[in-house]
C-alpha positions in Angstrom: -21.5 -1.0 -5.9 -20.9 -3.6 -3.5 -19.5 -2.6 -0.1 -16.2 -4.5 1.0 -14.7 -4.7 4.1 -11.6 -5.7 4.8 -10.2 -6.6 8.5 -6.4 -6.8 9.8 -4.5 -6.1 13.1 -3.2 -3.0 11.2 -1.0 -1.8 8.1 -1.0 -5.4 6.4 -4.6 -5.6 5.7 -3.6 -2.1 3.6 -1.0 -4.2 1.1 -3.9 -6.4 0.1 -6.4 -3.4 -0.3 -3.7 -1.2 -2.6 -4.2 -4.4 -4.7 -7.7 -5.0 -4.5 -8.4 -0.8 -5.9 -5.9 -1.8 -8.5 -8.0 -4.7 -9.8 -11.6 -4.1 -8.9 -11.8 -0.1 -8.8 -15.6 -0.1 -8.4 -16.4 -0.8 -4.3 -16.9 0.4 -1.4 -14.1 -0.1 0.8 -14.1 -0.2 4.8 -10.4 -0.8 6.0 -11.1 -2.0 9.1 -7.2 -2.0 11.2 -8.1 -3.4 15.0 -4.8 -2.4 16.2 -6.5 -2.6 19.9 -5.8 -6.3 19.3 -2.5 -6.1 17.1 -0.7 -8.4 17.2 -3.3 -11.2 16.2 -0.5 -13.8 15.3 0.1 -14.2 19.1 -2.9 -14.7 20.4 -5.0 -18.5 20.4 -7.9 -19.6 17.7 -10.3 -19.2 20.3 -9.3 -15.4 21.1 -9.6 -14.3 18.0 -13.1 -16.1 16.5 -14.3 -13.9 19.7 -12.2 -10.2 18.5 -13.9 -11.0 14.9 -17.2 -11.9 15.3 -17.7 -9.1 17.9 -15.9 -6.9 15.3 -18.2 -8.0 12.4 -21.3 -7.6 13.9 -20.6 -4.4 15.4 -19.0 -3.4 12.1 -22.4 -4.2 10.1 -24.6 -2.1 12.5 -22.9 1.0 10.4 -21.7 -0.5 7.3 -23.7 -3.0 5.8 -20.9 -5.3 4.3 -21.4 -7.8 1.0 -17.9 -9.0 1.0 -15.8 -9.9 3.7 -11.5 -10.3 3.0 -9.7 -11.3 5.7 -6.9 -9.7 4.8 -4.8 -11.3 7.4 -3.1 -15.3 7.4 -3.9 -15.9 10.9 -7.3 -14.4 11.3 -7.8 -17.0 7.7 -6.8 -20.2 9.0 -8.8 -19.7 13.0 -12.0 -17.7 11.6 -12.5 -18.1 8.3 -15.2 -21.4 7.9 -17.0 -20.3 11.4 -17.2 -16.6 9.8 -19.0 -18.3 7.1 -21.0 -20.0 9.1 -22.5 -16.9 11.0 -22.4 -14.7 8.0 -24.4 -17.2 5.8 -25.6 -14.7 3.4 -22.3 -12.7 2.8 -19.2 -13.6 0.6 -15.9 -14.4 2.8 -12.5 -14.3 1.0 -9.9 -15.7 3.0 -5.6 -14.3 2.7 -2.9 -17.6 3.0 0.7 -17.9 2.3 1.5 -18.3 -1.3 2.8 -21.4 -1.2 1.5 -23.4 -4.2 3.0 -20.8 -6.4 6.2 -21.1 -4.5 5.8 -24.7 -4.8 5.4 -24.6 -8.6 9.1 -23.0 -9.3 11.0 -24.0 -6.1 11.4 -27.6 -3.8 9.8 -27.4 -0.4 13.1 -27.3 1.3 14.2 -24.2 -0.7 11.2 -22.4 0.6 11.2 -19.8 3.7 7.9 -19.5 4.9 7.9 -16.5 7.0 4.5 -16.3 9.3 3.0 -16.0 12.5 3.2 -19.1 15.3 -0.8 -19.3 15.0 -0.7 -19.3 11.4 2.4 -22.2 11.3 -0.1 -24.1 13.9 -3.2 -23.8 12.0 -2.5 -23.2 8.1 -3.7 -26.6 6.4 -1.1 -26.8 3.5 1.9 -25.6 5.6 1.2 -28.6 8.0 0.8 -30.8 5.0 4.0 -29.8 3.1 6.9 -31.3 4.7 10.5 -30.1 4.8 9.4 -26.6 4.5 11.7 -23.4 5.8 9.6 -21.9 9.0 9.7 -19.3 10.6 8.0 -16.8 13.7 8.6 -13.7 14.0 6.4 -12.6 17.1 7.2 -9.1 17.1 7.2 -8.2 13.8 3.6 -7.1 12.6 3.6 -4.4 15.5 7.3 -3.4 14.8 6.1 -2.5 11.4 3.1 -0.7 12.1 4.7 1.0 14.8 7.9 2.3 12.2 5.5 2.8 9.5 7.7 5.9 8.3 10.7 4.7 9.4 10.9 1.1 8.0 14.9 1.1 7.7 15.6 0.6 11.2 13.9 -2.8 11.5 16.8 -3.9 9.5 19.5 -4.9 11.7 16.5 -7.2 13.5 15.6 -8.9 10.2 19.6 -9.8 9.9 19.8 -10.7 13.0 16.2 -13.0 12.8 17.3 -14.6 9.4 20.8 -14.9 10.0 22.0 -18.6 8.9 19.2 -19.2 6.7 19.6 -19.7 2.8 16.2 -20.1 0.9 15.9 -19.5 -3.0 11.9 -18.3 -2.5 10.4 -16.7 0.5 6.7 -16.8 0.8 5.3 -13.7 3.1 2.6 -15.6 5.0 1.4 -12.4 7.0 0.1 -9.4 5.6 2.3 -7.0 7.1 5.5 -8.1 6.5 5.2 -7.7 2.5 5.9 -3.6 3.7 9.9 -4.8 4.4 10.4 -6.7 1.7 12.7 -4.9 0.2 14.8 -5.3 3.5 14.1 -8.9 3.8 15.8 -9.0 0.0 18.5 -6.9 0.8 19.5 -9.5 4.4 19.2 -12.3 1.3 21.6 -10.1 -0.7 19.0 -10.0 -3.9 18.8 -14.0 -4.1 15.2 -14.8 -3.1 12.2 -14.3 -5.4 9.3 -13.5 -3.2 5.6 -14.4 -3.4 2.7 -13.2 -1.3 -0.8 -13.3 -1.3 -2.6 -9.7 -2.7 -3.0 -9.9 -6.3 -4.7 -14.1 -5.8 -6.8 -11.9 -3.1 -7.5 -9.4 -5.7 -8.4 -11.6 -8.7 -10.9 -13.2 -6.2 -12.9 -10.5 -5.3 -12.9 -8.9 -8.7 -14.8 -12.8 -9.7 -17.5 -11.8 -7.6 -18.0 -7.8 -8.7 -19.6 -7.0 -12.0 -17.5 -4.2 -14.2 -18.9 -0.9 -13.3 -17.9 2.5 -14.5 -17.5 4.0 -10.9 -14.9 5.4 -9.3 -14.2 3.3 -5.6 -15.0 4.9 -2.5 -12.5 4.2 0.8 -12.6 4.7 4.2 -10.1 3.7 6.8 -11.2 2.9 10.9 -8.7 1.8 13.5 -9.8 0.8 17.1 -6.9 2.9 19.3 -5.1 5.6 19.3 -6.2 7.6 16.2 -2.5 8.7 15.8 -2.2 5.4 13.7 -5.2 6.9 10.9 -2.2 9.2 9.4 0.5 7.2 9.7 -2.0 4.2 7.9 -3.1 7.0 5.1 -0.1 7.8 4.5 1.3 4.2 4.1 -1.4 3.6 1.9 -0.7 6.4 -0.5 3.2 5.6 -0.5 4.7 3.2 -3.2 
């Protein structure tokens, strides 16, 4: 059974595990949420290849990962190669915006590319596909994990963020922000098709685990307040 960890600010690292389980349900899984240092998407490439390098090796003295998913757009595009580079012996799978699916059905210009500031800087493709729709929403990853079980009421702040825009696709190019899409559709009044990144996360890690007849095993670890472990549990075992 190989052991997989995988490492986010917070609840969006849990959207691409749900997937993972559904695909490969035959690891064992360490959701690692370091909402200590949530928000990641506002902090610089040089912050955070220090947060995650302390975090893995600290993380391996206790759970002795094979596969690492970065299971988080900005922590992909700042950390991802140097991860590689001082994990040499361990299997990295990287989370970015689903654009080249978006890209396959829709023109760049139709094409709202929601993300963080750090991941609009740093994200190859986005920087190499002109006259996409972008946009920051700073606040956003820790207004979600902080209205967990109350999601409605970030409503009237995604109106008010998106107001004026008119995409026909919307690609969700952070992790966390695939928990309000459903309010995202209803601001667009049901006109947007919507692609994100879990199940091409998924389907990568299942290409490097062999079937096995075992049932997964899962553990969840934050890095403050432990009244987050719940309200992440529970997130994980709604829809």
């Amino acid at each position: 059974m190989k052991n997989v960890l995988l490492i986010d600010s917070g609840s969006g690292g849990i959207n691409i595990l749900k997937e993972c389980i559904k695909i490969v349900p035959s690891c064992n899984y360490l959701m690692f949420c370091d909402n200590k240092n949530l928000p990641y998407g506002n902090k610089s490439k040089e912050e955070l290849q220090k947060i995650t390098l302390k975090n893995l090796n600290e993380i391996y003295s206790f759970f002795k990962f094979d596969i690492v998913i970065l299971a988080c757009n900005t922590l992909t595009c700042t950390c991802l190669e140097l991860c590689r580079k001082s994990f040499p012996d361990k299997t990295f799978i990287g989370t970015v915006p689903a654009i080249k699916p978006a890209l396959k059905d829709y023109e760049a210009k139709d094409i709202l590319v929601l993300a963080t500031e750090v991941t609009i800087k740093h994200n190859v493709l986005i920087n190499k596909t002109p006259n996409l729709i972008l946009k920051s929403m700073p606040t956003l990853a820790s207004d979600i994990d902080n209205n967990l079980d109350e999601l409605m009421l970030l409503k009237e702040s995604l109106r008010s963020q998106l107001q004026g825009l008119k995409p026909k696709a919307v690609v969700l190019g952070c992790t966390h922000y695939i928990a309000v899409k459903d309010l995202i559709n209803e601001v667009f009044e049901n006109k947007v098709e919507f692609f994100d990144s879990a199940n091409g996360v998924a389907r990568r890690l299942k290409s490097f685990v062999s079937d096995e007849e075992i049932a997964y095993q899962l553990q969840f670890m934050v890095t403050s307040s432990q009244e987050f472990l719940p309200r992440f549990w529970f997130y994980y075992n709604s829809k």
